[in-house]
N, C-alpha and C positions, 0 to 999 in steps of 0.2 A: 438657661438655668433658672434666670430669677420666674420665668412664667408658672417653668415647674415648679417650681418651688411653692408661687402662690398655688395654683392647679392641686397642689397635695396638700396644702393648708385647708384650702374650700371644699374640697371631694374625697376625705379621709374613707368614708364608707364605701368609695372605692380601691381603696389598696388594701392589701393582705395586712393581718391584725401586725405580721412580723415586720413590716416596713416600719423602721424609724423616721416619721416622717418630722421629728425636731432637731434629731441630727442632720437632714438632708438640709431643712431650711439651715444652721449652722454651717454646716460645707459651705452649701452656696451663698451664705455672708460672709464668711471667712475667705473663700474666693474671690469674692468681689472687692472685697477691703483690699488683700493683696494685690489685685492686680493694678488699682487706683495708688497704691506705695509702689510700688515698680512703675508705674505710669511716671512716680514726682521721682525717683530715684533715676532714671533712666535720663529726665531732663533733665536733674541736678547733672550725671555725669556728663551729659552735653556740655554743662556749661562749664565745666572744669575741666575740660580737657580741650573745648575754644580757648580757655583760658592761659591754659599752658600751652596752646600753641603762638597764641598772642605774647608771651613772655620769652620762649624758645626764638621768633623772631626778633624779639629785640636784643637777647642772647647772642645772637648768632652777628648780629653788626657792631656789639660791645666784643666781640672777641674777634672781627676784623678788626677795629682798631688798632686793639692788643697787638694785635699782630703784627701790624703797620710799625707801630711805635718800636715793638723789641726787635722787628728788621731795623729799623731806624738806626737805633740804640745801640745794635750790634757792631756795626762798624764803627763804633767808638770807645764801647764797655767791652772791657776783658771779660770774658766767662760768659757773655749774649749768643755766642757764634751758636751754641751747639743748642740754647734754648728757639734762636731764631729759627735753626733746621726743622725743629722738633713741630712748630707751633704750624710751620711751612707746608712740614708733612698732612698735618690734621688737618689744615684750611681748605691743603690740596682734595683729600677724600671729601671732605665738607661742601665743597664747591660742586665737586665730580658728580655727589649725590644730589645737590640739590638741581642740579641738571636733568641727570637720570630723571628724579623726579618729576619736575616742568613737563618732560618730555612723553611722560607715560600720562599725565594729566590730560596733555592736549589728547596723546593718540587715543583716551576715551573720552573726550570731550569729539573728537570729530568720526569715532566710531557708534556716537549715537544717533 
């Protein structure tokens, strides 16, 4: 784009009197500025979403604790039983999936 764009800047007396050829160079900086902001926007959301995956694992072993503790806590605090079941349940899917997932990593880690 940027070649045409010079190309119809140096050789106007070759294009029809109807070509805008200062909107065309416009398009094609406007084009190129965007895609250089989506270039830095696309790394920004890399790095925010490494980042929240960096903060969901430390997440996820602050709420095994939790867990640990109000199983703990339970056989000796009235009103823990049904929060221990509850937290029991979530850990349980929590686990299940992050299995699942290990598991589908590897099988395309050795499908390639």
């Amino acid at each position: 784009m940027q070649n045409a764009a010079q190309a119809a800047q140096d050789n106007p007396d070759i294009l029809p009197k109807s070509f805008d050829t200062d909107g065309f160079a416009s398009s094609v900086a406007l084009f190129t500025a965007m895609t250089e902001i989506s270039t830095l926007l696309q790394q920004l959301a890399s790095k925010v979403d490494d980042t929240r995956l960096d903060v969901g694992v430390q997440a996820i072993g602050g709420t095994s604790d939790v867990y640990n503790y109000v199983k703990a806590a339970a056989t000796k605090t009235p009103g823990l039983k049904p929060v221990a079941d509850q937290l029991g349940q979530l850990y349980q899917k929590t686990v299940a999936t992050r299995r699942a997932n290990k598991k589908a990593v590897v099988a395309q880690g050795a499908a390639k």
